[in-house]
N, C-alpha and C positions, 0 to 999 in steps of 0.2 A: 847367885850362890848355888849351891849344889845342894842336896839334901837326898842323903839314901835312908829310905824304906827299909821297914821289916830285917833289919839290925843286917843289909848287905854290906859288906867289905870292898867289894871287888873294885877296881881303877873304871867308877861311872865317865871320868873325862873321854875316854873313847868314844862314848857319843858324838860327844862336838865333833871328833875326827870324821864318824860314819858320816855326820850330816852335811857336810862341807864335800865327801866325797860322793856320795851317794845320795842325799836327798831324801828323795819318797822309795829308794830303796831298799830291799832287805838288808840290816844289820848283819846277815850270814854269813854276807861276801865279804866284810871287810875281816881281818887277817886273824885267827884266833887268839894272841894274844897281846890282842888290843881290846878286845869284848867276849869275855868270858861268859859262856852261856852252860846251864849244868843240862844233861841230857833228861829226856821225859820233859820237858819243859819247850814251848814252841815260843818266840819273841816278835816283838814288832818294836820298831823305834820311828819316830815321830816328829815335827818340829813347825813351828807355826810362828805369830804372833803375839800371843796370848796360850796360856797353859792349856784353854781346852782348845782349842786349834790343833796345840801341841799333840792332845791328847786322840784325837779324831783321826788325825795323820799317824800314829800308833797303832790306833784299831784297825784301817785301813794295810797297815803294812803288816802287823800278826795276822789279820784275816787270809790276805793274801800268800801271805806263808806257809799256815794253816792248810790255806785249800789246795795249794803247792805240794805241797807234802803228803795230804792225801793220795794225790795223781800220781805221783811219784809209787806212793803204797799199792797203788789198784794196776795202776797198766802199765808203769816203769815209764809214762813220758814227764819232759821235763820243761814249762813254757810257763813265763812271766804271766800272773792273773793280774787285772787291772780290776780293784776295785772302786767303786764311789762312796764318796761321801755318804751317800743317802744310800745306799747297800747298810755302810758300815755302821752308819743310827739304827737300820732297822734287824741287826745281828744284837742280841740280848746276851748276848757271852759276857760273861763276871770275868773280865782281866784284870788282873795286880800291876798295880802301877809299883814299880821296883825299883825306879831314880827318877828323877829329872831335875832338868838344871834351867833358872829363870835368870834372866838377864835383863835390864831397861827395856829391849825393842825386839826380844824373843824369848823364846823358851822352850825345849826339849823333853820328850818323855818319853820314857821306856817300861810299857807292855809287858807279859809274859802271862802265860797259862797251860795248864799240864795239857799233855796231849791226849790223856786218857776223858779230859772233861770237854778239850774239843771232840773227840771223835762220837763221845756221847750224844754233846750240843749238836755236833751235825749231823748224825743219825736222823735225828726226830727233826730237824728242818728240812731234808732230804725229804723226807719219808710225806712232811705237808704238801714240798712242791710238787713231790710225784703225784700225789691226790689232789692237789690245784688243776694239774695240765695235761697227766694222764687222758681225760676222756676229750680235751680240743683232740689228740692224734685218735683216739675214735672217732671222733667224728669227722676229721680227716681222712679217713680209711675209708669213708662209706660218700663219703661226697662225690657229686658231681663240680665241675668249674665253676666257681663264684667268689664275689668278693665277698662275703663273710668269713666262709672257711678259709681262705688262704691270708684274711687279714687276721683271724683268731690266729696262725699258722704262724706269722710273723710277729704276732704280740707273745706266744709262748716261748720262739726261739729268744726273743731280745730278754725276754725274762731269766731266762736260763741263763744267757750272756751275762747279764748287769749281776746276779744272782750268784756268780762265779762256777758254778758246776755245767756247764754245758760241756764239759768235758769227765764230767762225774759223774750225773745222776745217770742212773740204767731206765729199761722202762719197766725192768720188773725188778721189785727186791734180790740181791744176790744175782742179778743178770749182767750179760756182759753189753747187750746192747746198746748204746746211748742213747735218750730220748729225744735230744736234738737230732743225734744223723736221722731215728725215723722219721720224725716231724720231716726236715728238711727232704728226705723222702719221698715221702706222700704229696707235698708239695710239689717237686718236681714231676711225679707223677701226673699232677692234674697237670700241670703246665704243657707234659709234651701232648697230652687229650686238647690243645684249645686251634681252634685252627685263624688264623689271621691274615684279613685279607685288603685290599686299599684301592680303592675306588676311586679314579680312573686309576688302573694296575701301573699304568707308563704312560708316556705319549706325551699330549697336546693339556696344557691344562690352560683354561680361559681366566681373561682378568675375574680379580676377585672369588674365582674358585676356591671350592674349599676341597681337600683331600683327604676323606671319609675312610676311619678305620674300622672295619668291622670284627669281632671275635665272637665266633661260638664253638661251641663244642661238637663231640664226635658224632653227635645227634641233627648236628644243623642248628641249635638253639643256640638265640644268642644268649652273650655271659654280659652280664650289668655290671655295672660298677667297681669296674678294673682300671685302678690308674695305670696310667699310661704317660710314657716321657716322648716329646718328639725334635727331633735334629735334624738341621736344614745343613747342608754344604756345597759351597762350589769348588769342585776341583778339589775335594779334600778335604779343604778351606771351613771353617763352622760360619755361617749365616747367622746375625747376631750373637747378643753376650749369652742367653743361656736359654737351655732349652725349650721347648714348650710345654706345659703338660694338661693332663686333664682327666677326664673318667667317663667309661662308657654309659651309656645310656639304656633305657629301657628296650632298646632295640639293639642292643649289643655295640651302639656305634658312638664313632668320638671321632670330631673334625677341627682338622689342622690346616693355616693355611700360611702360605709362602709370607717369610718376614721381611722388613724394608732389608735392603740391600741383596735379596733373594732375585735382584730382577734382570740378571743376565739371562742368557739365554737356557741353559741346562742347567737344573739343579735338582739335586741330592737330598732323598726324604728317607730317616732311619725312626722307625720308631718299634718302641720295645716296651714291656710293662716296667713299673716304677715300684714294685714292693721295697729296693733298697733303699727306700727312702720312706719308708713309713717305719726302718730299724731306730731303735733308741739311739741317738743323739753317740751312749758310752759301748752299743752294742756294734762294735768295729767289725769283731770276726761275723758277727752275724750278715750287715751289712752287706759283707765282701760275696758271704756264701746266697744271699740272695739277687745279689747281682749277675751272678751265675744263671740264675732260673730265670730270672727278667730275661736273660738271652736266649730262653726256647720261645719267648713269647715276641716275636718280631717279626718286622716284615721290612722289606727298603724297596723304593726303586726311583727313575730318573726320572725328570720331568721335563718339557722344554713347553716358556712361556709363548703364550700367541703373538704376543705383541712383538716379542722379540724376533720370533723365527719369522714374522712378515719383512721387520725392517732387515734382516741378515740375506733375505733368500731373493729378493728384489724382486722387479716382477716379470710376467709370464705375456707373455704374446699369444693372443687367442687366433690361429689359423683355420677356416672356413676350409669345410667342408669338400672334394671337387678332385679334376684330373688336373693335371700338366704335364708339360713336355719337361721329362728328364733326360740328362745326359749332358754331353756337350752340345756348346751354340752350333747353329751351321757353321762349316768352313774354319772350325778351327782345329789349324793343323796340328798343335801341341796334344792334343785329345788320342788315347790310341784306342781302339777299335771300341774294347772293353767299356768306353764310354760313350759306345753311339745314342745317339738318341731316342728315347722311346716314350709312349704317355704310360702316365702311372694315378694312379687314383689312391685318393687318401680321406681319411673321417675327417670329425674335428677333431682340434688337440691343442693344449697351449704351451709354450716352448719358452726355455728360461731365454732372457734376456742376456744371459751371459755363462760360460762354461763354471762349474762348482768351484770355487774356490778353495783355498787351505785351512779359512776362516769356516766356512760351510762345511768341511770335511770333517775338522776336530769339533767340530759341535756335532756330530752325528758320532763320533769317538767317544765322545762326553756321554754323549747320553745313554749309548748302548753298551758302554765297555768291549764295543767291539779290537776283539786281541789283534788284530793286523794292522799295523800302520802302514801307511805308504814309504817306500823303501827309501824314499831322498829325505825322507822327514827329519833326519840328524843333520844333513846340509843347508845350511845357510842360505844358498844359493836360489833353494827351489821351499824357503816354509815361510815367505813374505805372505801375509795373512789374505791379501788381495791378489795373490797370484793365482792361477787356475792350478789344483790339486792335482799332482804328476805321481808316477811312481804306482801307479794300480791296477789292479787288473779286471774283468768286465765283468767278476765275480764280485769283486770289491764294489766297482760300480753298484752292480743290483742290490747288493746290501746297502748301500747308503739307500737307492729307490725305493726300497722297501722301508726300510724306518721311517722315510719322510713321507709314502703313503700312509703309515700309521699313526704319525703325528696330524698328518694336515686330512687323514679319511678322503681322499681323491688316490686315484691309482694312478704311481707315478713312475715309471719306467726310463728306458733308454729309448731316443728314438730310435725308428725303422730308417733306411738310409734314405725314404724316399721322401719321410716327413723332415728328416733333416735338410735335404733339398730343395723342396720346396718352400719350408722357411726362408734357406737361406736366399735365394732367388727374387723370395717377395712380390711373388704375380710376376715375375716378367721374365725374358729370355736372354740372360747374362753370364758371363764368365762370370764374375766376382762380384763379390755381394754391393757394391758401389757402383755397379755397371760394366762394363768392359777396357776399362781405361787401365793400364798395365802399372801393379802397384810399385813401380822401381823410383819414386822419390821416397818413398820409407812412411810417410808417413800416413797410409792406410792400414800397415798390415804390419807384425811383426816375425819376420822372414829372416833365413842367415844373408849377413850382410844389408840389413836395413839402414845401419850406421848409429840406430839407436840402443838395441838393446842387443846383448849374446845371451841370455836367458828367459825362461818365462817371463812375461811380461804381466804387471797389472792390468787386470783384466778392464777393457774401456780404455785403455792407455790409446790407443790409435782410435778416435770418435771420428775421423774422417771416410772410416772404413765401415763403418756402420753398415747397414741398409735399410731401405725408406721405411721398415716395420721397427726399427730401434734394437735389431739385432745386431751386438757386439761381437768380435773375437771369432765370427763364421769363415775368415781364412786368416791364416798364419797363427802365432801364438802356439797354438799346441794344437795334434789331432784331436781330434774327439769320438770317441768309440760310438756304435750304432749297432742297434739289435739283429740278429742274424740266426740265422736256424742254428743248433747245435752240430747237425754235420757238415754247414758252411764252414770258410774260410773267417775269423774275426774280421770287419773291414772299420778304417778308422776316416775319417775324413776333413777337410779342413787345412792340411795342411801346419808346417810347426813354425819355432822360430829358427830350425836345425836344416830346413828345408829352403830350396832358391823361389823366386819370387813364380816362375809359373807350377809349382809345385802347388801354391794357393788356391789353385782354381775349384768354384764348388764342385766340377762333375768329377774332381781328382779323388781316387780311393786309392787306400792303403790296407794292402793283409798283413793282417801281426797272428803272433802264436798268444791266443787268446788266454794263457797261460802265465806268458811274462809281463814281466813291467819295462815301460818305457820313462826315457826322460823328460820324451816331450808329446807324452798322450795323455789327456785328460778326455773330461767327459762333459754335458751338459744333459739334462733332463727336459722333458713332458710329463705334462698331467694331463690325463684325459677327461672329456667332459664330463660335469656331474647327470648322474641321469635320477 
């Protein structure tokens, strides 16, 4: 039944309407005359299970109206305040309950109080909070980076949030300031002083590795007790359900390490401080705004595991040290001048087993963000994951060399054309890496017109062509580029699948414009010995 208050008149059923439309709503919005409100007077309406439920969800929605209408008075902006529960217990405001209506399994009430007695009432709560939190932003002004001051820093702002004035209170009486934007401020302030840093930076990381974050300050000290969030990804992809976190230590540091299903080969470490999560649970905007500052406080970078870049990268042929006879065999006539024979001497060095693959290429893509892809990489044709990596150029080359001496700490380059023939040869004095036996059944080499293949071919695909050291793909398949002085000519050697069968021959060299890309050049690497 209904029962109005303090001998009001007015059509209370409009409640039920506002409640049904609106909810936890202001009563404002719904149409003026369906809820007639006298001015000077500020309202809330409410509606629960029980009367005071009713009445809690009342205070809650006058509160919020109240402090609405304020914002409205001071800086002309106009944004829904979200009060709680436990805000609205701890506001002492004397409201006149002025209707409500009780039902079996509900019940409605409607709030109201002059607006002369809120602005009074919030005066002087204003005026407490300012002197509550006031001196945390001095002592945020005078701080260095630590986790006390920036966690005082984050308990002031969520208070101000829950508190509904974080858009009201100034920081001085009659000031235009806001004491949240300076807090949040001076917060950011320290945040961009912290400097962060992750141990190993990139590269190689070893099983069970852990990946050490360090932060200190402009000083070189380190900062303690900074949580800190940390996210794994492949390819984009998040590595587990949720992120890691933790807080640093007495030495400024907090370690992270790779989570199951992190054990491909390259993967993606972001980690950033975690203050938005020490915001109150109702403190949203705050949250948002320090999620903001959590992102000066970061650092990312790639990782590639060991375990994995061994089994991807296969392995390497260790070549001793010595001379041999380069060039062509005696007596063969296909040979033109260019590859007469000469001795050539060479260090030690160990040479892939097989030219780099597509698979080997985008995992050096992955890791480094390197911006150039190989130019066939959109074609089908040439990105079979075991084919040898085409489309590059001997710049492109040295960049993969180079990551993968920084991953594996050995220097690993392009060979010289002379350690590339003398691999290929295998101690002995041979046309082709299988001997001298002319590769026209197909199935040593992949050459135009093998009958097997018209494109790169799977690298290993022809094991009859091998030679006695367990080098793969050293003729036909695709060229493969070799180191050369800069005012040299680029020379590629090996032979393609676009090429006829004595094109294959080890002494055979090709100049390209070191500049473009081919269809059918690739490349294979050495590592030199460790000294």
């Amino acid at each position: 039944m209904y029962r109005f208050l303090n001998g009001q008149s007015r059509v209370w059923f409009a409640m039920a309407v506002c409640s049904m439309a609106l909810a936890l709503q202001s009563c404002t919005s719904v149409e003026p005359d369906l809820v007639k409100q006298e001015d000077g007077y500020l309202y809330g309406y409410g509606k629960g299970g029980s009367p005071e439920e009713a009445e809690l969800e009342a205070k809650r929605d006058l509160i919020a109206n109240a402090l609405e209408s304020s914002m409205r008075k001071r800086s002309g902006e106009s944004r829904r305040i979200i009060v709680t529960g436990e805000t609205a217990r701890g506001i002492s405001l004397e409201a006149k309950r002025v209707a409500e209506l009780e039902e079996e399994t509900s019940a409605s009430v409607t709030l109201r109080v002059r607006e002369e007695d809120w602005e009074s009432y919030e005066a002087g709560r204003e005026a407490a909070l300012r002197k509550e939190l006031a001196p945390a932003l001095a002592r945020l002004s005078g701080a260095r980076p630590g986790a006390g001051s920036a966690e005082e820093a984050v308990s002031a702002l969520s208070k101000l949030e829950t508190a509904g004035v974080d858009g009201l209170l100034t920081v001085e009486e009659g000031g235009t300031g806001l004491l949240s934007d300076a807090i949040a401020d001076q917060l950011a302030r320290l945040a961009d002083s912290v400097s962060v840093s992750l141990v190993p930076a990139d590269g190689l990381l070893r099983a069970g590795q852990a990946v050490t974050v360090r932060l200190t300050d402009a000083g070189g000290n380190p900062i303690t007790g900074i949580p800190l969030e940390a996210r794994w990804s492949l390819g984009g992809e998040p590595v587990g359900e949720l992120p890691q976190s933790g807080r640093t230590d007495g030495q400024g540091t907090a370690g992270f390490q790779v989570p199951a299903g992190g054990e491909s080969p390259a993967v993606s470490l972001r980690v950033t401080a975690a203050f938005a999560g020490l915001a109150d649970a109702d403190a949203r905007q705050t949250a948002a705004r320090l999620s903001s500052i959590d992102k000066q406080i970061s650092a990312e970078a790639t990782y590639v595991l060991d375990e994995s870049l061994a089994s991807r990268f296969g392995s390497f042929i260790r070549v001793e040290a010595g001379t041999f006879e380069m060039g062509a065999v005696p007596g063969d006539k296909r040979a033109p001048k260019r590859e007469a024979a000469r001795s050539a001497e060479t260090g030690i060095y160990e040479i892939a087993a097989h030219p780099v693959t597509n698979a080997q290429y985008r995992l050096f893509l992955d890791a480094t963000g390197y911006e150039k892809a190989p130019e066939f990489f959109d074609n089908p044709d040439y990105t079979v994951p075991d084919q040898p990596v085409v489309g590059i150029t001997r710049t492109d080359a040295e960049a993969f060399a180079a990551w993968l001496s920084d991953v594996t700490e050995r220097i690993v380059r392009l060979p010289t054309e002379a350690e590339w023939e003398k691999a290929a040869k295998a101690g002995r004095t041979v046309a082709f890496p299988w001997g001298d036996e002319n590769p026209a059944d197909g199935s040593r080499a992949n050459f135009r017109g093998n009958g097997r293949f018209n494109r790169p071919s799977p690298v290993g695909s022809c094991p009859d062509g091998a030679n006695p050291w367990g080098l793969h793909d050293m003729a036909g398949n695709v060229w493969e580029l070799v180191a050369t002085l800069p005012q040299e000519p680029q020379i590629a050697k090996g032979g393609s699948w676009m090429e006829g069968p004595n094109d294959v021959r080890i002494s055979n060299r090709r100049e390209l414009d070191s500049a473009k890309t081919y269809a059918d050049v690739g490349f294979r690497v050495v590592m030199e010995e460790n000294k």
